[in-house]
N, C-alpha and C positions, 0 to 999 in steps of 0.2 A: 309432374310439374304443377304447381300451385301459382295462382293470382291472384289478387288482394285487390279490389279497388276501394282505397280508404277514404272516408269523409270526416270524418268526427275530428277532426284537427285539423292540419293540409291535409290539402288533395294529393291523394298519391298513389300512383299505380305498384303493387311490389310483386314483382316476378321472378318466381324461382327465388328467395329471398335478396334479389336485387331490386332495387329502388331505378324505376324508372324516369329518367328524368323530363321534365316540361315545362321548359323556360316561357315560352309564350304566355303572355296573358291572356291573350284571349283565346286562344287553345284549352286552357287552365278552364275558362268558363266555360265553352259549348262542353268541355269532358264532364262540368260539376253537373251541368243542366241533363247532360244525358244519363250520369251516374245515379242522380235524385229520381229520376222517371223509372228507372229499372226497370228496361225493358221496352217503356211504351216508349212511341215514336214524339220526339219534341217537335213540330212543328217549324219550319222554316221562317215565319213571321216574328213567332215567340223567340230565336236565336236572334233574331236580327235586332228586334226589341232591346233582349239583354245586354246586347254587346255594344248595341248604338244610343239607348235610349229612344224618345219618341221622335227626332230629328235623326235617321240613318244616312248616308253620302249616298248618292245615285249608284256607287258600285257594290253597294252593302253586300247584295247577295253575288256577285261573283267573287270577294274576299270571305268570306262564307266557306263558299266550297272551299278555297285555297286552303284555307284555314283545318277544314274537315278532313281535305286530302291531306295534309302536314300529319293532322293527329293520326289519322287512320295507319300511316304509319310508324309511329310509335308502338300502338296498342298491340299487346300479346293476342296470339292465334287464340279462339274461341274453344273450350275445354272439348267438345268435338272433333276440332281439327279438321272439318271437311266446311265448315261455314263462316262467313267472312265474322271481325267481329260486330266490327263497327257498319250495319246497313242504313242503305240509302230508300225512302221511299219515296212515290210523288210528291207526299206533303212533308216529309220532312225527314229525321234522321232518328234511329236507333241504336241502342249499347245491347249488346246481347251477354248475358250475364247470368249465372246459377247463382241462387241465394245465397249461398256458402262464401260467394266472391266479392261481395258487398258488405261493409261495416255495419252499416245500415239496417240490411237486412237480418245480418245476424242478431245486433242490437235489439230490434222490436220481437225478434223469434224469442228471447230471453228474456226478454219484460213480458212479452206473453206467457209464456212458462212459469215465470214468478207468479203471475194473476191465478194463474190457476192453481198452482201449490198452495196460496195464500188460500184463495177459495175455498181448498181443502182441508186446513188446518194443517196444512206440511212446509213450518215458520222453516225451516233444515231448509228445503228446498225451494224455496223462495231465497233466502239469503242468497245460497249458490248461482243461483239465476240472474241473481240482480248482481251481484258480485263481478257473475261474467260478465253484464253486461255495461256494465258501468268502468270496469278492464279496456273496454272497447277505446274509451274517448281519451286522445290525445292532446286535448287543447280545444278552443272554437271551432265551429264546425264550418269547411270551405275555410278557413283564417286567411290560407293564400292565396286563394281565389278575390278577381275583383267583381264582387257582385253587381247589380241589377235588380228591376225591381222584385223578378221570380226568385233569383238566390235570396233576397234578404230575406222573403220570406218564407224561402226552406229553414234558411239561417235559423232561422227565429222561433219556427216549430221544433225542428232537432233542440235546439236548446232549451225551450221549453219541456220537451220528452225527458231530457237528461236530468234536467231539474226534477221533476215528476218522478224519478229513477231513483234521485236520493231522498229524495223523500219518501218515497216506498219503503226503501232500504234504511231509514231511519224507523219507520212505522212497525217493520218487520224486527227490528233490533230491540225497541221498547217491547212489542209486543211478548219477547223471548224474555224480556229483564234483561236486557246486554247495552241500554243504550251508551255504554260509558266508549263502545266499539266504534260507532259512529262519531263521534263528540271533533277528531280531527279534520272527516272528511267535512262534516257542516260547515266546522268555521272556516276552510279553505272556500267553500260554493258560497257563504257569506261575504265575503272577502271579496269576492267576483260580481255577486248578485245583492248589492246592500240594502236594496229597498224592497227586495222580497220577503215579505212578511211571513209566509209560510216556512219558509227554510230557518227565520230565526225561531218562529215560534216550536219546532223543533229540537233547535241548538237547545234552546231553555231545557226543554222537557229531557234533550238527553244529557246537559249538563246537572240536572235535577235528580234523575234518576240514579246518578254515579254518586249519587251524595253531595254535590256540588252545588248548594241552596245558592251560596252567595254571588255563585257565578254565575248560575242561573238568570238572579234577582239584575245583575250588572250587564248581562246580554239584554236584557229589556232594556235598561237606561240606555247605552249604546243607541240599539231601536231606536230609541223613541229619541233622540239628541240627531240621531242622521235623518229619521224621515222628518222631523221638524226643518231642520239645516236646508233639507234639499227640495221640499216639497211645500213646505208650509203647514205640513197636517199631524196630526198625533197618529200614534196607531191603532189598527182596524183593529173590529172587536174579536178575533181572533188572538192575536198577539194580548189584547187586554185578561180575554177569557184564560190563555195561558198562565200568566203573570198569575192573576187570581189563584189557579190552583196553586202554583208554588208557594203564595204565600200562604196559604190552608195547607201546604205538606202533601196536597192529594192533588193528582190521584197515585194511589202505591203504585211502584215499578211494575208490580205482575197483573196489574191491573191494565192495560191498554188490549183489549178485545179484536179492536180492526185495525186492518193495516188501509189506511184512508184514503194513501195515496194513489193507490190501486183499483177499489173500490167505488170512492165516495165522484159522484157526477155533479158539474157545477150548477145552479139551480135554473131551471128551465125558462125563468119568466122577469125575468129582472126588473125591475122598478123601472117604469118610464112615463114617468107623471111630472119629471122636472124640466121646467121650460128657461133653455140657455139664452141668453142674452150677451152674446158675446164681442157684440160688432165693435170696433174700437168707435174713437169722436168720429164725426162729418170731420171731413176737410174746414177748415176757415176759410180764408178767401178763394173763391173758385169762379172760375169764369167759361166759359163758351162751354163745347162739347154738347151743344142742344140735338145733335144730331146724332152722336153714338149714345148720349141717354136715352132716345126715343130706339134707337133700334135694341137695343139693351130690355129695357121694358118690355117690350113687344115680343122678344124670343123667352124672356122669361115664362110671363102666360102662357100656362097650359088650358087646355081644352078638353072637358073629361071626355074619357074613351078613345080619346084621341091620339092620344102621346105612349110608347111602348116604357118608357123611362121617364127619368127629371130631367129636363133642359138645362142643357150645360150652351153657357156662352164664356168663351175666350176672351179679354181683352190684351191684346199682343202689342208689343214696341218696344224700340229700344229704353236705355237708362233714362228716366227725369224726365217721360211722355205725360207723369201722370196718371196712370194705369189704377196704380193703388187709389189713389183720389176717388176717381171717373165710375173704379169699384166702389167704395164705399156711400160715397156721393148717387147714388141708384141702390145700394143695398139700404140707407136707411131709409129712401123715400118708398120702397117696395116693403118696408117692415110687417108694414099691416097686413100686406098679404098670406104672409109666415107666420102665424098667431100660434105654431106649437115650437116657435124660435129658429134662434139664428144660429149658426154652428161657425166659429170665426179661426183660421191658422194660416201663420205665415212661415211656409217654407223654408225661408233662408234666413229665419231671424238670427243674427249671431248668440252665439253660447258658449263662451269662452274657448275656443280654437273646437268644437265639433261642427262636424258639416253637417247639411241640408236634415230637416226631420224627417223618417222612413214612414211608411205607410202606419204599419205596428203603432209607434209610436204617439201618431194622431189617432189611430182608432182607438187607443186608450183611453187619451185626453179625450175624446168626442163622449165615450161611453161613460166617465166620469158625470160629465155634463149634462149628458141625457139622463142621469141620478140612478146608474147602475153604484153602489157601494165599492168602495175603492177595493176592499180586500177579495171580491168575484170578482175582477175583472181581469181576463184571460193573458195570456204575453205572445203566443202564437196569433201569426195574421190569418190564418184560418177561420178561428174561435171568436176574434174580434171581430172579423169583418160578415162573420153570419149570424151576433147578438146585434151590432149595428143594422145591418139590414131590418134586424125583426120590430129594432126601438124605433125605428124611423118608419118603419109600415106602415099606412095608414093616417099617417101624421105629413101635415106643411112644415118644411123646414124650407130655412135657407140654409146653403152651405157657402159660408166665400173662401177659395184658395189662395192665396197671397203668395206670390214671386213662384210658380212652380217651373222647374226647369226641364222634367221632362213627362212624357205621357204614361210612366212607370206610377209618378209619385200621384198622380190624379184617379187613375180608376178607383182604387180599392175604395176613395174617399165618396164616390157616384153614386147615389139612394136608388135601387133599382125602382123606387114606385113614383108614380106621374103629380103624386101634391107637392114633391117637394125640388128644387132650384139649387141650380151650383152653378156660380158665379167667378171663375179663373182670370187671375193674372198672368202674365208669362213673358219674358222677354222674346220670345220664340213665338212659332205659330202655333205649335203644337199639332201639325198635321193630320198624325195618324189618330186625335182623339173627334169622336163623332161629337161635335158642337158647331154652335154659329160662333162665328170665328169673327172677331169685329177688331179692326185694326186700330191703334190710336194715333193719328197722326199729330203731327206737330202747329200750336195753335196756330192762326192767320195774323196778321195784325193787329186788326182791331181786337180781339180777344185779347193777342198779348201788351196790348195794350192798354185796354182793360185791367188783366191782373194786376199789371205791373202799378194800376193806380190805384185799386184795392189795396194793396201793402206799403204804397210808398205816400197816399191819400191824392184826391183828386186835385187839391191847387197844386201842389209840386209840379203833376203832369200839367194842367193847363197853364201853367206858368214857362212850362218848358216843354214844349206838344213835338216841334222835334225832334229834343235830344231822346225823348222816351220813345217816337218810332225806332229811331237808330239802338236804342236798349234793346229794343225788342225785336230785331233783327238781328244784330250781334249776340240774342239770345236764341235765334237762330227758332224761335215758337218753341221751345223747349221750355216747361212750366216749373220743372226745376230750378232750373238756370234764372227763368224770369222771378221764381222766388225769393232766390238766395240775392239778384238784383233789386229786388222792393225792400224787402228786409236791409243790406246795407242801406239804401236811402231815407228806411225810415229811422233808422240807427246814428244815422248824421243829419241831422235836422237842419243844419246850415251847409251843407255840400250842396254842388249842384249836380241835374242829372247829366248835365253836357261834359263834368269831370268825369264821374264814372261811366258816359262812355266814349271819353280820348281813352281812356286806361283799356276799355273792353279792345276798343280798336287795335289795339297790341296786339298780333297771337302770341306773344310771348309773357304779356300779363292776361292773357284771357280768363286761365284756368285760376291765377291766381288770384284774380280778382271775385269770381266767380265762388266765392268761399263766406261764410259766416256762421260762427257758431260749430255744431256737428254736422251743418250741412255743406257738401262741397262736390263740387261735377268732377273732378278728381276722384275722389273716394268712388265716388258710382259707379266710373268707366273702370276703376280698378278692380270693382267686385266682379263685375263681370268677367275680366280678363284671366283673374284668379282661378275662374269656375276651367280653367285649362290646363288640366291636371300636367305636371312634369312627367309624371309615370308615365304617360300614355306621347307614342311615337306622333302620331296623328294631331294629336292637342297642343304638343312642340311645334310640329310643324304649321299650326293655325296662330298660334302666337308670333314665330318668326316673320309670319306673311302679312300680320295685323300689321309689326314691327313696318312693313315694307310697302301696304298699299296706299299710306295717306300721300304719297304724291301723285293720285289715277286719278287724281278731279272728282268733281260730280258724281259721276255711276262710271262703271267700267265692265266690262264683260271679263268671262273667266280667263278667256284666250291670252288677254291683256294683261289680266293679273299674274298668268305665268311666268310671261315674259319678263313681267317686273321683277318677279323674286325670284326668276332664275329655274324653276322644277318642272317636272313633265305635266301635263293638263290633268290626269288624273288624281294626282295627289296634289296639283290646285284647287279642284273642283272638291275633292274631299275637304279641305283647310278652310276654304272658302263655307262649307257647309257645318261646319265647327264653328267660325265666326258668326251666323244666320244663327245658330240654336243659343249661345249664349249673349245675343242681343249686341253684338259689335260691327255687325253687316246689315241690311236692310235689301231683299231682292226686290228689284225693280223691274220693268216691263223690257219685254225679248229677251230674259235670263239675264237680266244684267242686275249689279251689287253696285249698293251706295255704304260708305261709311259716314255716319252722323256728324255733322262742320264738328259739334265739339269731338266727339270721338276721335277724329282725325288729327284733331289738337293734341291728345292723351298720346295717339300711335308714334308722333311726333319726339315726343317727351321722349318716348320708349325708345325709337331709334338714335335718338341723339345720346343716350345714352350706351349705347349702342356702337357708336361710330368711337365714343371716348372710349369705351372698355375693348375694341378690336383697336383701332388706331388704323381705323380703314372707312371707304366709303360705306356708306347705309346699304346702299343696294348693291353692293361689291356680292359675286355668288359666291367667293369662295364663305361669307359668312353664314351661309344658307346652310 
């Protein structure tokens, strides 16, 4: 009897040449995380991490086991027969696995083998090697797994290896005179990877080599029209160097000596004499916060010998706190302190329907910046995150994080050495990340009072000193809210502020009034709410209950909130903890949850819509 445990596409176990089936998703991940390990034990913190993010429900680890017990019985008997497969330790879990049984493992056994035949001058046996091993891959690696921030960056290295695979097995093909044999599989990994410049400069050489000058000459144009399109940049001198020989005819087909991709190591010392400057404008008008700028400040300095790392501080709150501000607003007045630059990204910027940016993907753009040359810089989160470390050694940086959602997408971005600062946004608290954690409350009065006269100018307000307390209460200290409120009244220069706020006083024009331009307390509460994936049982059921708590008043405890929406306290207390992480709940003092006045407005919206699409009560259970 034979078992397969496949990665290099779905995850899939196949036993006995039956396909084992694994509906769960989150089954699906702890099987990917302990398949990847092969062997070593994953750790109980790190499962908890994957599956929950940096915000996990208080019963993480007793679904956990559940979860492990489910799998454990799926999984075929261990090739022994006398040992269990799947073991349990104190710190955490293991896949007990023969090399044979893994994709994986076979994979890198067969790119090794290649290396060495290559080594040897036995091009025969390297093709074979690579042949099988590149045989192996089915599609994306994990595809049906929902990853986390360890799978994305297995993801990312397996995929990087594969690439590395074909391009060996292009190198090996030139090398022999055969590159016209390659020529289908490049443009397909093209097709997949279009800003890989190695894999075109390739395509060139082995459309070049089949006699195919002009296609050659037309895969560069291609090149250079998509990395313009998509990047802004021409191509690396790699792809130039290419181009060049094709149009000189050289080098001959039996002319290619090494096979590179095997071989050749990426260069040890990268360039890091370029100083990033990235921080976007100061806020314009800004008001109060004298007191989490000073505590801001304060955690940032370090103290040499002092500090084991860079001081990471949190600024946490819900939508339209200001966060981004209160960041930036303290990241350019601390500039001078960071004289070898500032490193600037925001997490959640939109990009045409893709979600959130992965580690990988910032420690690219970071290493760009730190003026490593675009065509070295690695695509594995491995390779990026130990060239980062070395450009940033030694050196003050700032780092500011913008909108991060969980403690996944923050580490890899943390400069292990003490000169340099990382400065996080987050609608969440971010618990499990070791920083000062500084909360942003919502302004006081006279602040939002304040703002509100800064954008709408000061006679309007002392012209009308009460209607603008009453703004800035119906704006609930929310500096959002009070913007997009200044901004209308400086936009109607003969309104008054006593009009726009009879209209706030609606809560049925609140939200609507609270709009100008791209800005709108709508759209904000909706991003967040968004961030509640359909896929996910748990993120259903934190939506339904967002749907159901704006009538608990004030604060409310979890007990309360059960009874509200009808479920058992457990799977309130988890929905509840889905609302705290993406910034639609706020926990308050003896375990109790506030929903933000406007947020409650938004829940509002959702239920009313809600009661039309059932043609029943809001909080009727059977709609739960």
């Amino acid at each position: 009897m034979t078992v397969e445990f496949r990665a290099l596409g779905p995850l899939e176990i196949v036993d006995d040449g039956q396909t084992v089936r694994i509906a769960a998703d989150k089954q699906r991940t702890i099987l990917a995380m302990l398949v990847a390990h092969r062997g070593g034990v994953v750790s109980v913190p790190a499962l908890v991490e994957e599956l929950w993010g940096g915000t996990p429900p208080r019963s993480a680890v007793p679904n956990l086991r559940t979860y492990v017990m489910q799998l454990r019985r799926l999984l075929p008997p261990a090739a022994d027969g006398t040992h269990p497969r799947l073991i349990t330790s104190r710190s955490g879990y293991a896949l007990r696995t023969d090399d044979g049984e893994t994709d994986i493992a076979r994979f890198e056994a067969l790119v090794e083998r290649a290396r060495q035949a290559a080594a040897g001058h036995d091009l025969a046996g390297a093709t074979r090697a690579l042949g099988g091993a590149l045989a192996l891959w089915h599609g994306a690696p994990l595809e049906n797994v929902v990853k986390g921030p360890a799978l994305e960056g297995i993801a990312a290295d397996l995929t990087e290896r594969y690439l590395s695979a074909i391009e060996a097995q292009a190198d090996v093909e030139l090398a022999r005179g055969t590159g016209a044999a390659v020529v289908d599989t490049l443009r397909r990994a093209v097709r997949r990877h279009p800003l890989r410049e190695r894999l075109r400069s390739r395509l060139m050489l082995a459309l070049h080599h089949s006699g195919d000058t002009a296609g050659a000459l037309a895969a560069f144009t291609d090149a250079r029209e998509t990395l313009r399109n998509e990047l802004g940049l021409d191509p690396g001198p790699e792809l130039c160097r290419t181009q060049q020989a094709v149009l000189r005819r050289e080098p001959d087909p039996t002319s290619v000596p090494e096979v590179t991709a095997l071989t050749t190591a990426r260069p040890a010392h990268p360039a890091s004499g370029t100083v990033p400057r990235q921080l976007p404008r100061a806020p314009g008008p800004f008001a109060g916060r004298a007191h989490e700028t000073s505590l801001v400040r304060d955690a940032l300095r370090t103290r040499d010998g002092t500090s084991a790392g860079a001081p990471v501080v949190v600024l946490h709150g819900p939508a339209g706190r200001g966060k981004s501000a209160l960041a930036l607003h303290v990241a350019h007045r601390a500039a001078a302190d960071y004289p070898d630059g500032q490193l600037y990204v925001d997490l959640d910027s939109p990009r045409a329907g893709a979600g959130p940016l992965t580690p990988v993907t910032v420690l690219r753009h970071f290493l760009r910046s730190l003026g490593m040359p675009r065509a070295d810089v690695p695509t594995a989160l491995s390779e990026v995150s130990a060239y980062y470390q070395s450009m940033v050694a030694g050196r003050r940086v700032l780092v500011v994080v913008d909108n991060a959602f969980h403690r996944g997408q923050v580490l890899p971005l943390l400069p292990a050495g003490p000169g340099c600062a990382v400065l996080v946004t987050s609608r969440s608290v971010l618990p499990a990340l070791d920083a000062v954690h500084v909360p942003v409350d919502p302004l006081d009065e006279t602040d939002s009072v304040r703002l509100l006269s800064l954008l709408a100018g000061d006679a309007r307000v002392t012209a009308e000193p009460r209607a603008a307390r009453e703004i800035a209460r119906l704006c609930h200290g929310n500096p959002l809210a009070l913007s997009i409120a200044g901004a209308r009244c400086a936009g109607r220069p003969q309104g008054s502020l006593a009009g726009l706020a009879a209209r706030l006083r609606d809560p049925a024009r609140t939200l609507d009034e609270l709009r100008v331009a791209d800005l709108t307390m709508r759209s904000s509460y909706a991003r967040s709410y968004r961030k509640l994936s359909a896929h996910d049982p748990e993120h259903r059921a934190a939506a339904r209950a967002f749907r159901r708590l704006c009538t608990l008043g004030a604060s409310f405890s979890a007990t309360r909130a059960a009874e509200a929406i009808g479920a058992a306290l457990p799977a309130t207390e988890r929905a509840l903890d889905c609302l705290v992480t993406v910034g639609l709940l706020t926990p308050v003092a003896r375990e109790g949850f506030r929903m933000p006045d406007l947020a409650g407005l938004y829940a509002r919206e959702l239920a009313a819509r809600d009661q039309v699409r059932y043609r029943e009560p809001v909080l009727s259970r059977s709609a739960i």
